[in-house]
PAZAPA-4460 file (N, C-alpha, C; in steps of 0.05 Angstrom, whole numbers, plus 32768, in hexadecimal, padded with zeros to 4 digits):
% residues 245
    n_x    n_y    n_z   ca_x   ca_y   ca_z    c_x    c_y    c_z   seq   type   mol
   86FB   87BD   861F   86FC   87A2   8613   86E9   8790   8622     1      X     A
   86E1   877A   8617   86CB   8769   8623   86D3   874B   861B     2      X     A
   86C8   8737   862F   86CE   871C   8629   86BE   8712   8618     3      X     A
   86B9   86F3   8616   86A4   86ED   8601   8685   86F0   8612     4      X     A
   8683   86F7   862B   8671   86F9   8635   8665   8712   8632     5      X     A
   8673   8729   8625   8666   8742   8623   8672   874E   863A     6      X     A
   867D   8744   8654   8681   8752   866A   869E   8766   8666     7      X     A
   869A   877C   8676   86AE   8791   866C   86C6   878D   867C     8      X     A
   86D9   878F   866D   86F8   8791   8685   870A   879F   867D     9      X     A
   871A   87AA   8691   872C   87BE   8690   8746   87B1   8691    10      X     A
   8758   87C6   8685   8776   87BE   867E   8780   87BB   8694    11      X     A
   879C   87A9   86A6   87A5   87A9   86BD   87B5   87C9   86BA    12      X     A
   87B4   87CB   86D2   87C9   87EA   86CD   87E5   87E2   86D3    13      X     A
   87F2   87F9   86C2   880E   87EF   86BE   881E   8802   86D7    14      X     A
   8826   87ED   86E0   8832   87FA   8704   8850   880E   86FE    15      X     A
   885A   8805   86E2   8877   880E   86DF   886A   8831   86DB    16      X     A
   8856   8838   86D0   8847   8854   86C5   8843   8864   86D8    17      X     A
   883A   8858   86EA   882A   8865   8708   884D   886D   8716    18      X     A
   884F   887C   8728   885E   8881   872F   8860   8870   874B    19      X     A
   887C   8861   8757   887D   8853   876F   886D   8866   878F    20      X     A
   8868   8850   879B   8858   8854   87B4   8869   8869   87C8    21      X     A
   888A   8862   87C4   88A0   8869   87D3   88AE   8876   87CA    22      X     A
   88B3   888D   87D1   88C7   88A9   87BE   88D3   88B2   87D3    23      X     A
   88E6   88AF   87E0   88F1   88B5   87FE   88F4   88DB   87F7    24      X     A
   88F3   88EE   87DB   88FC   8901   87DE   88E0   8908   87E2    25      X     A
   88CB   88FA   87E1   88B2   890B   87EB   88A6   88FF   8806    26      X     A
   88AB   8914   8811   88AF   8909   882D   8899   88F0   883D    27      X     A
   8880   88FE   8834   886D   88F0   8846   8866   88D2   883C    28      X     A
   886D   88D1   881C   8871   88B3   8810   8884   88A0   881F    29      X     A
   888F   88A4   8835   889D   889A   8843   8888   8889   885D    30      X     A
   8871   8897   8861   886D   888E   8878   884F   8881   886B    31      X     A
   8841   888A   8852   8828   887A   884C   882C   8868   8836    32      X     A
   8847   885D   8826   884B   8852   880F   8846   8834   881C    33      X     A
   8835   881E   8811   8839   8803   8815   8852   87FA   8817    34      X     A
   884F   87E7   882E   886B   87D5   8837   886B   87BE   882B    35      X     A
   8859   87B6   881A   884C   8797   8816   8851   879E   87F7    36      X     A
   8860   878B   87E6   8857   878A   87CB   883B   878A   87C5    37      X     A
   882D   879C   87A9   8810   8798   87A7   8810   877D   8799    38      X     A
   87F1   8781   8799   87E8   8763   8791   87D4   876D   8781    39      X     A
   87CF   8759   8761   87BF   8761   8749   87AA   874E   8753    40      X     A
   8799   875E   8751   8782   874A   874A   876C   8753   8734    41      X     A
   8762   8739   8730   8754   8749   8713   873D   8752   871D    42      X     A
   872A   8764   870F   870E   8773   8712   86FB   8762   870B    43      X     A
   86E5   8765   8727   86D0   8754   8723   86B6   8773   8714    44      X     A
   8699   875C   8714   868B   8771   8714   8680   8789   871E    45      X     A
   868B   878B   8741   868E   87A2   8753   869C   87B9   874B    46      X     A
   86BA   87AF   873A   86C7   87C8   8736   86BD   87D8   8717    47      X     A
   86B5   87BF   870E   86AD   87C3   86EB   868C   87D4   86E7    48      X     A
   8683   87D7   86F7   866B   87E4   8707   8669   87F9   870D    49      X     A
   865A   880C   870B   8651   8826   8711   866B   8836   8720    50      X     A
   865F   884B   872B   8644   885A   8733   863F   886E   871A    51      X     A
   8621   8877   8720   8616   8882   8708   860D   889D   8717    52      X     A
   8611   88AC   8708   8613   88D5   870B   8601   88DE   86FE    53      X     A
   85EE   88E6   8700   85DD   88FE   86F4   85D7   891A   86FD    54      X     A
   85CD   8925   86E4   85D0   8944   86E9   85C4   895F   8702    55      X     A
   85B7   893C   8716   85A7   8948   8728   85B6   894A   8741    56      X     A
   85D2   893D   873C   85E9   8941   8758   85F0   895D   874C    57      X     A
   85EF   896C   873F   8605   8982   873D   85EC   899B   8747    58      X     A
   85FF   89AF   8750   85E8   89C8   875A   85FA   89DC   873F    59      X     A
   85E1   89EE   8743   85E6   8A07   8731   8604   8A0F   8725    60      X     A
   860D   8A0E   873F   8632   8A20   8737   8642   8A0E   8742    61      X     A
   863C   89EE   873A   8652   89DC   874E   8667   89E0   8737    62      X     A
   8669   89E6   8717   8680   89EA   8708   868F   8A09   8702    63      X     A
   8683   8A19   8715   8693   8A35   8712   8698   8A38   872C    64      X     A
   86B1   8A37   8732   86BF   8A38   8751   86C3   8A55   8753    65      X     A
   86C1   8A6C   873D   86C7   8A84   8744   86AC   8A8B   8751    66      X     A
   8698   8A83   874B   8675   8A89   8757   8671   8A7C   8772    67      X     A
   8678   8A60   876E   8665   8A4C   877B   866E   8A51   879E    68      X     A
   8684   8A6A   87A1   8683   8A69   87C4   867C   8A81   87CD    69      X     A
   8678   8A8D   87B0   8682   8AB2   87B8   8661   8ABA   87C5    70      X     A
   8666   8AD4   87CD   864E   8ADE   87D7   8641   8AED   87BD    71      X     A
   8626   8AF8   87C2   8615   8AFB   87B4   8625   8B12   87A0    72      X     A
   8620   8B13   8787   8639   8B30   8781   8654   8B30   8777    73      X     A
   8658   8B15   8785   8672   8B18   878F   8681   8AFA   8781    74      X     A
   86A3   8B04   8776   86B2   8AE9   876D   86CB   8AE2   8777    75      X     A
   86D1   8AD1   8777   86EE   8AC8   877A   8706   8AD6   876F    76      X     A
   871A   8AE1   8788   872F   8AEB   877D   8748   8ADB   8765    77      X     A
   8751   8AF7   8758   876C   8ADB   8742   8764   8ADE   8725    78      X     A
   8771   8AD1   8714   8771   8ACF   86FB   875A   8ABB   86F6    79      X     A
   8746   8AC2   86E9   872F   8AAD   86E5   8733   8AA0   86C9    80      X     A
   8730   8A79   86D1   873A   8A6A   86AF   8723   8A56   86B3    81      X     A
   8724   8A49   869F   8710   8A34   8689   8724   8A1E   868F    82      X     A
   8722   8A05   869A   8727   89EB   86A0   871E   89D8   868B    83      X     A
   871E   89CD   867A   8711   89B4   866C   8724   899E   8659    84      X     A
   8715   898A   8659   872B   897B   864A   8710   895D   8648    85      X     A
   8717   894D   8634   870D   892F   8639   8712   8920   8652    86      X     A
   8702   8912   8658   8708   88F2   8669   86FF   88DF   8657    87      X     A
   870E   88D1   864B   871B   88B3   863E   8718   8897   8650    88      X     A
   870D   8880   863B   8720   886D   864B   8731   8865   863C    89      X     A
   8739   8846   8640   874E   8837   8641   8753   883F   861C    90      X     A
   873A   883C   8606   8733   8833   85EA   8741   8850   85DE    91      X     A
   873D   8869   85F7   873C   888B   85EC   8720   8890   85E5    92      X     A
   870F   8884   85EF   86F3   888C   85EA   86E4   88A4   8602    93      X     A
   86D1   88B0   85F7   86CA   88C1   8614   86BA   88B1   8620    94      X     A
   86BF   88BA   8640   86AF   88B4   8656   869A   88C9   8657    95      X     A
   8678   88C0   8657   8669   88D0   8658   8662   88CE   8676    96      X     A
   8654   88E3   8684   8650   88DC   8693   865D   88D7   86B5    97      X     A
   8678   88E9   86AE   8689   88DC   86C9   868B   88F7   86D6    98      X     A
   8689   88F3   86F1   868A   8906   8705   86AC   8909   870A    99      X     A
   86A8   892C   8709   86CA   8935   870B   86C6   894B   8716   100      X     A
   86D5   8940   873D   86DB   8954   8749   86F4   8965   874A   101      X     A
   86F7   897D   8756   8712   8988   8759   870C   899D   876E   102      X     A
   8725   8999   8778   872A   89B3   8792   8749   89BB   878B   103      X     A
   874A   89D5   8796   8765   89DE   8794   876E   89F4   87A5   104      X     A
   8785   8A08   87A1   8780   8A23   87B0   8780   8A38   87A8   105      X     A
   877E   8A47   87B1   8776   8A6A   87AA   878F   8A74   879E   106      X     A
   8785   8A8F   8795   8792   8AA0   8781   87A8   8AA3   8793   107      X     A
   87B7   8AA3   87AB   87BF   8AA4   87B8   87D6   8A92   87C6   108      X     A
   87CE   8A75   87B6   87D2   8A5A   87C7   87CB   8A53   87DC   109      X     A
   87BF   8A54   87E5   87B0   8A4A   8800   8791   8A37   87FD   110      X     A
   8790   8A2B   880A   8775   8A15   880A   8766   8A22   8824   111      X     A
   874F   8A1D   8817   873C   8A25   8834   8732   8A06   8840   112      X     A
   8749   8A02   8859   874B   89F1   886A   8756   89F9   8889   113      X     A
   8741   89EF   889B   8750   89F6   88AF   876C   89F8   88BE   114      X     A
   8778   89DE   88AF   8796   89D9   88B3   87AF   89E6   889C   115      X     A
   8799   89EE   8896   87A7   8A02   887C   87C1   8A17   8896   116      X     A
   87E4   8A12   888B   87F0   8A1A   8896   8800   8A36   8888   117      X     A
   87F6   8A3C   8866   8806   8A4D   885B   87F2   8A66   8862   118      X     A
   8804   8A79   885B   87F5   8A94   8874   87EE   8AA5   8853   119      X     A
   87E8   8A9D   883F   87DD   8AAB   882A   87C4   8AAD   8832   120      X     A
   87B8   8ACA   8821   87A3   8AD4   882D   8785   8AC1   8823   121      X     A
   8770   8ABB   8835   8759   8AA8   8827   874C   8ABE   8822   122      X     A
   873B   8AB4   8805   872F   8AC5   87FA   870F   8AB1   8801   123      X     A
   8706   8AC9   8809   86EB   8AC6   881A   86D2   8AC3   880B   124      X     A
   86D5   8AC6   87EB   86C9   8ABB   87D8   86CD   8AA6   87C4   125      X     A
   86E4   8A91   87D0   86EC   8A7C   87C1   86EB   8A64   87CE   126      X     A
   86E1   8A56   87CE   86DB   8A38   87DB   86F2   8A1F   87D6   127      X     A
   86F6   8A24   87BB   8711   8A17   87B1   8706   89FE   87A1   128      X     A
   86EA   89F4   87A4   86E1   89D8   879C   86CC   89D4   8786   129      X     A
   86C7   89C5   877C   86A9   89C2   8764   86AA   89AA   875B   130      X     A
   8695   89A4   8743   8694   8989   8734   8680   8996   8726   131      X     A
   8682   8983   8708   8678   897C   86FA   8678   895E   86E2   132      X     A
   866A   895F   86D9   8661   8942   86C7   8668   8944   86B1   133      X     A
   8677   892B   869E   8683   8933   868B   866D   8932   8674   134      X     A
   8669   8934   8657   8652   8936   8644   8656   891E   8639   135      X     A
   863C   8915   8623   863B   8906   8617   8658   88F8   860F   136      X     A
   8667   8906   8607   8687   890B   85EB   869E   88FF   8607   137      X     A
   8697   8904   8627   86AC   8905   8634   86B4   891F   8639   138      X     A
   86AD   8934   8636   86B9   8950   8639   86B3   895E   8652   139      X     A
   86BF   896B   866A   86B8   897F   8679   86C1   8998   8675   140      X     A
   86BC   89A8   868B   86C7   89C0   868C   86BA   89CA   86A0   141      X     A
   86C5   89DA   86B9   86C6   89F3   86C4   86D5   8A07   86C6   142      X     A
   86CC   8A16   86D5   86DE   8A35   86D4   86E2   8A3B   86FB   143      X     A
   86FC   8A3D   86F0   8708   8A4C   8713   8717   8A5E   870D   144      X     A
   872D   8A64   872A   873D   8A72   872B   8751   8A62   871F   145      X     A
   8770   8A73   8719   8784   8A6A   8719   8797   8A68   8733   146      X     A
   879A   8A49   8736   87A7   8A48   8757   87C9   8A4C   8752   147      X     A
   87CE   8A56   8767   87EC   8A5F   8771   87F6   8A45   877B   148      X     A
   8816   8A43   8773   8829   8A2E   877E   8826   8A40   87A7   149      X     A
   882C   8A28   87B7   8830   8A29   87D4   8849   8A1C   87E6   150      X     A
   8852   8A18   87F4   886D   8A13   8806   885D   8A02   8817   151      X     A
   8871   89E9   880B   886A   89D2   8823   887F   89C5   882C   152      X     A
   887B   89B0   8848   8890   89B7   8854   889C   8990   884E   153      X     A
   88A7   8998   8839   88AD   8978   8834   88D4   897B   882D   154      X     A
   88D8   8990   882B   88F9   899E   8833   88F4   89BF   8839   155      X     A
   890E   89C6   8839   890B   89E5   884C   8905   89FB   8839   156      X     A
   8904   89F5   881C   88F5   8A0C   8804   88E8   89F1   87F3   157      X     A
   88D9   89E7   87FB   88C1   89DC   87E2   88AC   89EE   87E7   158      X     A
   88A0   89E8   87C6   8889   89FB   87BB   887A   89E7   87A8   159      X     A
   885B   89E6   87AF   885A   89C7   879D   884F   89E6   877E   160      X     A
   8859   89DC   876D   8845   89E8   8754   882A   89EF   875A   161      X     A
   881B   8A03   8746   8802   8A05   874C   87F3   89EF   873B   162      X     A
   87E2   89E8   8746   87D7   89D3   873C   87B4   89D1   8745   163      X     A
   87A9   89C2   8739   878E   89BF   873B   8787   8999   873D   164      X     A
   877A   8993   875A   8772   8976   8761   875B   8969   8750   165      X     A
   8761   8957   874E   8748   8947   873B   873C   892A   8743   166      X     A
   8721   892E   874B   8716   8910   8753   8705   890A   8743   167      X     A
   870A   88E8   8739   86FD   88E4   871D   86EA   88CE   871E   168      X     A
   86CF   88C6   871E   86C3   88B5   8715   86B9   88AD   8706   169      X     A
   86C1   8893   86F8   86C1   888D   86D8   869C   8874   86DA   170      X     A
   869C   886F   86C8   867F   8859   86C4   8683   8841   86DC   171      X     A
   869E   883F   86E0   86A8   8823   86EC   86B9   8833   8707   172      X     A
   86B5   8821   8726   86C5   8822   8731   86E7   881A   872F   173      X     A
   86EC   8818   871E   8707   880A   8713   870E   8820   86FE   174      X     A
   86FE   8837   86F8   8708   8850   86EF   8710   886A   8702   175      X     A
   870B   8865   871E   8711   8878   8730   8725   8883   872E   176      X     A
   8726   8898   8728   8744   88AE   8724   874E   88C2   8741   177      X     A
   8757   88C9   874C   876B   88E1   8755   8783   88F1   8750   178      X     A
   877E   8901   8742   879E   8908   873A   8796   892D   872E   179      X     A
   87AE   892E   8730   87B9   8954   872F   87C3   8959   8714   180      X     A
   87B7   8974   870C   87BF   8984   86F8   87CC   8997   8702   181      X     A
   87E2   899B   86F1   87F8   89AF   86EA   87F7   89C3   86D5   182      X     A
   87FD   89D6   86D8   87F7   89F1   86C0   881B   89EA   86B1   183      X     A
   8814   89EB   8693   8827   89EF   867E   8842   89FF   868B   184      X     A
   8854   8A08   8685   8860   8A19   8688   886D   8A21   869F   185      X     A
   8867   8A12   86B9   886A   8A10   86D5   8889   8A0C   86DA   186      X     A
   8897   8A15   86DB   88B1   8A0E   86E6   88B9   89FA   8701   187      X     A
   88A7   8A02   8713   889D   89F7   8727   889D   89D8   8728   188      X     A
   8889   89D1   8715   887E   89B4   8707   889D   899F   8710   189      X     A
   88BA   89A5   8700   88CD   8999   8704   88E1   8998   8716   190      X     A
   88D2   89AB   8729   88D9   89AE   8746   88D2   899F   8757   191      X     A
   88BA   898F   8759   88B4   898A   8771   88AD   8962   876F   192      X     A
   88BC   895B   8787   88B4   8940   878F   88A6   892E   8785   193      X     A
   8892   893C   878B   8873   892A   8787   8878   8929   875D   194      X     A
   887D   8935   8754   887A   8931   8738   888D   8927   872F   195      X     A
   88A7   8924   873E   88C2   8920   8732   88C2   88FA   8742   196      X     A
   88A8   88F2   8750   88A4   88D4   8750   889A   88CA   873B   197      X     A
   8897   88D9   8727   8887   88C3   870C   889E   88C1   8703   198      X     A
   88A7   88AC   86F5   88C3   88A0   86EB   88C3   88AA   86D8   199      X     A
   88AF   88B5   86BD   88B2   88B4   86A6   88A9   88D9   86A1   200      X     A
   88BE   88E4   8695   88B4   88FF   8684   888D   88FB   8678   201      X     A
   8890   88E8   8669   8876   88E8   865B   8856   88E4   8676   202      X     A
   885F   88DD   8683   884C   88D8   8694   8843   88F4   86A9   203      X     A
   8861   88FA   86B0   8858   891A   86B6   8848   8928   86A0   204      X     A
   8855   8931   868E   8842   893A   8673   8826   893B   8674   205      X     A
   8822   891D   8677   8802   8912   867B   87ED   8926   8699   206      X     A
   8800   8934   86A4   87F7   894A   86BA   87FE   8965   86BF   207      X     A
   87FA   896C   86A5   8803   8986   8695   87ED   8991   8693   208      X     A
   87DC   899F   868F   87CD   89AE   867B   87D6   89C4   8670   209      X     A
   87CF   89C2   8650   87DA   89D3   8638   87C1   89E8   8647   210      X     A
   87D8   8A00   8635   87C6   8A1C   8632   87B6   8A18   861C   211      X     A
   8798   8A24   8612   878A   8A19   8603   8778   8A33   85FE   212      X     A
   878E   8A3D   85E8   8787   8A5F   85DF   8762   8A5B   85D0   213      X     A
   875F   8A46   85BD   8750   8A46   85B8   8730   8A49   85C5   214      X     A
   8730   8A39   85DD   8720   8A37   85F2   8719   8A50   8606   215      X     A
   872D   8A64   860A   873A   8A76   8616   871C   8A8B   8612   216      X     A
   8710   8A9C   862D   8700   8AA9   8625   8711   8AC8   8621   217      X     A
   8700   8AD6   860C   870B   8AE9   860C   8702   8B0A   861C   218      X     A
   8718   8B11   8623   8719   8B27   8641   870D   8B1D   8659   219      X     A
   8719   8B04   8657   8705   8AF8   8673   8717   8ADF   867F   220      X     A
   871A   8AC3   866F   872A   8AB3   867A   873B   8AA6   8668   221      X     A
   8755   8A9A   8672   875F   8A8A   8663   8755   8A6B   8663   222      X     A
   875A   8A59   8655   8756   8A3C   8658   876F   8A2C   8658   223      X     A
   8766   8A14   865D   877D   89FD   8667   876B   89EA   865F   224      X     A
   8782   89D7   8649   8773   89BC   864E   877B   89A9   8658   225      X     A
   876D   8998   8663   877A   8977   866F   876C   8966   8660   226      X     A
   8775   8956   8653   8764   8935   8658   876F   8920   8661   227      X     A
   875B   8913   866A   8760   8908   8687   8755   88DD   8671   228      X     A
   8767   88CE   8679   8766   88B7   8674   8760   88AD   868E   229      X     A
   874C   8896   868B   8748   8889   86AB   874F   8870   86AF   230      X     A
   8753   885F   8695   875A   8846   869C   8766   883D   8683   231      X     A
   877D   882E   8683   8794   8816   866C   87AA   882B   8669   232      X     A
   87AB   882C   8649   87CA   8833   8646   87C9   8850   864D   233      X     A
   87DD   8858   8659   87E8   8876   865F   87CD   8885   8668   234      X     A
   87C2   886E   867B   87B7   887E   868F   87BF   8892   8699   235      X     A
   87AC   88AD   86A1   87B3   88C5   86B1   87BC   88C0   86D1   236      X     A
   87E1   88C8   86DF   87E0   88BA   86F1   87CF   88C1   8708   237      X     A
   87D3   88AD   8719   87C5   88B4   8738   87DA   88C9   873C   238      X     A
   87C8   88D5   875B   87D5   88EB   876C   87E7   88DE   8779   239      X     A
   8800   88E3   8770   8816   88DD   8796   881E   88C1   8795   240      X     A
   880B   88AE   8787   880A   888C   879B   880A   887D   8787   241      X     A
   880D   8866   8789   87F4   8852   8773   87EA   884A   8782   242      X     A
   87D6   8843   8777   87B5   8843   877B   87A6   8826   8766   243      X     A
   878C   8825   8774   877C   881C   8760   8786   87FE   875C   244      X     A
   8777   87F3   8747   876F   87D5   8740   8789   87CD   872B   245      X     A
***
């Protein structure tokens, strides 16, 4: 939407959607949730403003995570799938042009991090990370593994779902996204903390991705879709927090 000046502005975000700062059953929201009521303020031209992505940040295999760590020959262990979906804004229009990271863990559940404490095996050809740029329409897509649910230590049997991380840059700093995809069908999904802080069924939903037979390669991978909203109504939520403008 725009004023009579032509200048662009974004919807306030609706705080009741986002899930609270403070979820005492997830543990660590205990010790980083704000103590201070937030405070709205509206968006100047800083946040309504860039940054701008072209096709010369991405290397060869930054959107196939089963390639882009392995050795020469050589791929990532696991079930190999097709990721894609739109990025939208506020109108449901595509975002062309927006840089979308993700990291996650191995066929295994495990992240290749040094503080990595789950003793699943690292697969020595999977990096876990990539990006790519969405198209003209708003559309991405890469291809990884399929990641494994893992045991974290937020009670004495949690397992977060398997899930896949997402970092989003939209045309505008006031489109900055973070937030996690969930596979369909996950049992897991209504198990765990961190997802059972969004107040509303429909908003979890919104961090689902459908199976997406159509898309699906054949003898080779399945697909999943997400689309991902970045800013106004039924925005896609943040990870864990609220966040943002």
């Amino acid at each position: 939407m725009s004023d009579e000046s032509g200048h662009h502005a974004y919807l306030p975000r609706d705080r009741s959607w986002q899930p609270p700062g403070l979820t005492p059953e997830y543990r660590s929201s205990r010790l980083r949730s704000p103590r201070q009521p937030l405070l709205r303020l509206p968006t100047t031209l800083s946040e309504e403003t860039g940054p701008v992505f072209g096709h010369a940040l991405l290397g060869p295999q930054d959107d196939d995570l089963i390639h882009n760590y392995a050795a020469a020959g050589e791929s990532a262990l696991g079930p190999r799938i097709l990721v894609h979906g739109q990025l939208r804004d506020q109108s449901g229009r595509g975002i062309a042009g927006a840089l979308v990271e993700v990291w996650q863990a191995n066929a295994g559940g495990r992240y290749r991090h040094r503080n990595e404490g789950y003793l699943a095996p690292l697969d020595p050809n999977f990096g876990g990370c990539g990006r790519c740029l969405s198209d003209a329409n708003g559309y991405y897509r890469f291809t990884t593994i399929q990641p494994a649910p893992y045991p974290w230590p937020n009670n004495p049997n949690a397992w977060r779902p398997a899930h896949i991380h997402f970092s989003l840059f939209g045309p505008a700093f006031a489109q900055r996204l973070i937030t996690q995809m969930y596979f369909e069908g996950d049992p897991l999904i209504w198990m765990c903390p961190i997802v059972n802080a969004i107040p509303h069924r429909q908003g979890v939903e919104s961090l689902i991705a459908r199976l997406d037979m159509d898309a699906a390669v054949s003898m080779d991978m399945l697909a999943w879709r997400f689309d991902i909203t970045l800013r106004g109504l039924e925005q896609t939520l943040f990870e864990n927090r609220s966040e943002g403008l």
